[in-house]
N, C-alpha and C positions, 0 to 999 in steps of 0.2 A: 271546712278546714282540712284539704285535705295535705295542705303542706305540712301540719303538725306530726310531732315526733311521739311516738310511745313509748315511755321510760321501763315500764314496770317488765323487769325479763324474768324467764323461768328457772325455779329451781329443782334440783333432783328430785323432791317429792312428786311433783308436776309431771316428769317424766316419767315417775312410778306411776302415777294414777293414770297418765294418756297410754304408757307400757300396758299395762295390764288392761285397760278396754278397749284396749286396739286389736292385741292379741293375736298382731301381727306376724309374719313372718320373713318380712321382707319388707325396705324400705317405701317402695313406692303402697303397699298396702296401711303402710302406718301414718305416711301423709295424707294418705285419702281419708283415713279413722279420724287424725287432727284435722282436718278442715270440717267435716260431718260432725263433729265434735262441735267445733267454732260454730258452725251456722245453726246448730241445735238449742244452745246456750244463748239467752239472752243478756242472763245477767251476769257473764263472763267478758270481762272486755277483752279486746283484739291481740292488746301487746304479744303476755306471753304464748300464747299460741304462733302470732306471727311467726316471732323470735324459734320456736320448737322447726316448725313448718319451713323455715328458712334452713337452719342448720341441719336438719335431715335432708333436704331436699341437695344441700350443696353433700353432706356426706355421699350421699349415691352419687351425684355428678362425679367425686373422687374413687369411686368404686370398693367404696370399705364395707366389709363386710358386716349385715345385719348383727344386732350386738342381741346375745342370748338375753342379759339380764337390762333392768332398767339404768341401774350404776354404771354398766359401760356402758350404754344408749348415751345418758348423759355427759360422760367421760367425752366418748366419740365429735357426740355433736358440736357441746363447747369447742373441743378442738379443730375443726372445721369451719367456723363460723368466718361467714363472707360478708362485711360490714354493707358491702353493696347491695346483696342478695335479703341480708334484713331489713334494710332501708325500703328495698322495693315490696317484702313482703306487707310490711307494716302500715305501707301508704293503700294495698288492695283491701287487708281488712279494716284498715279505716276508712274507707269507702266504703265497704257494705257494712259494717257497722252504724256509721251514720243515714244510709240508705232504708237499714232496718228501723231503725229510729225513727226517721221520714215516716214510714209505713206503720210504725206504731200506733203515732200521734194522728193518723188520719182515719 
């Protein structure tokens, strides 16, 4: 299924808890924390991570600078948000979401 959409996006608490174990300091180290995060978690589905992973990733493309707290992390991201750039995120980890699945059940 990999044309299907994943609805469920992330809220500021989400971005406090990925903020705070990323404990980041800079955007492309907090993408790398949410992906290692995503492929760590089984029983977390893909959406809001996608969704995170997207909007950080377009924030740095815009060149805005790392945000100190989770509130503006959040603030940032939403405001950035490339409907394109989610779309595509959402379709990679629903591939390896159902990939891991695959790999479960074998």
């Amino acid at each position: 299924m990999p044309g299907r959409k994943v609805f469920k996006d992330y809220e500021e608490s989400d971005v406090r808890a990925a903020f705070e174990r990323a404990r980041a300091s800079n955007w492309n180290d907090f993408i790398h924390s949410l992906e290692k995060l995503a492929l760590g978690s089984y029983l977390s589905p893909p959406g809001e991570t996608a969704h995170m992973i997207a909007d950080a990733k377009q924030a740095m493309k815009d060149n805005v600078p790392f945000p100190q707290s989770p509130e503006q992390a959040y603030r940032v991201m939403r405001s950035h948000r490339n409907p394109e750039l989610v779309r595509q995120e959402e379709q990679v980890w629903i591939a390896r979401w159902e990939q891991r699945e695959k790999e479960h059940r074998a």
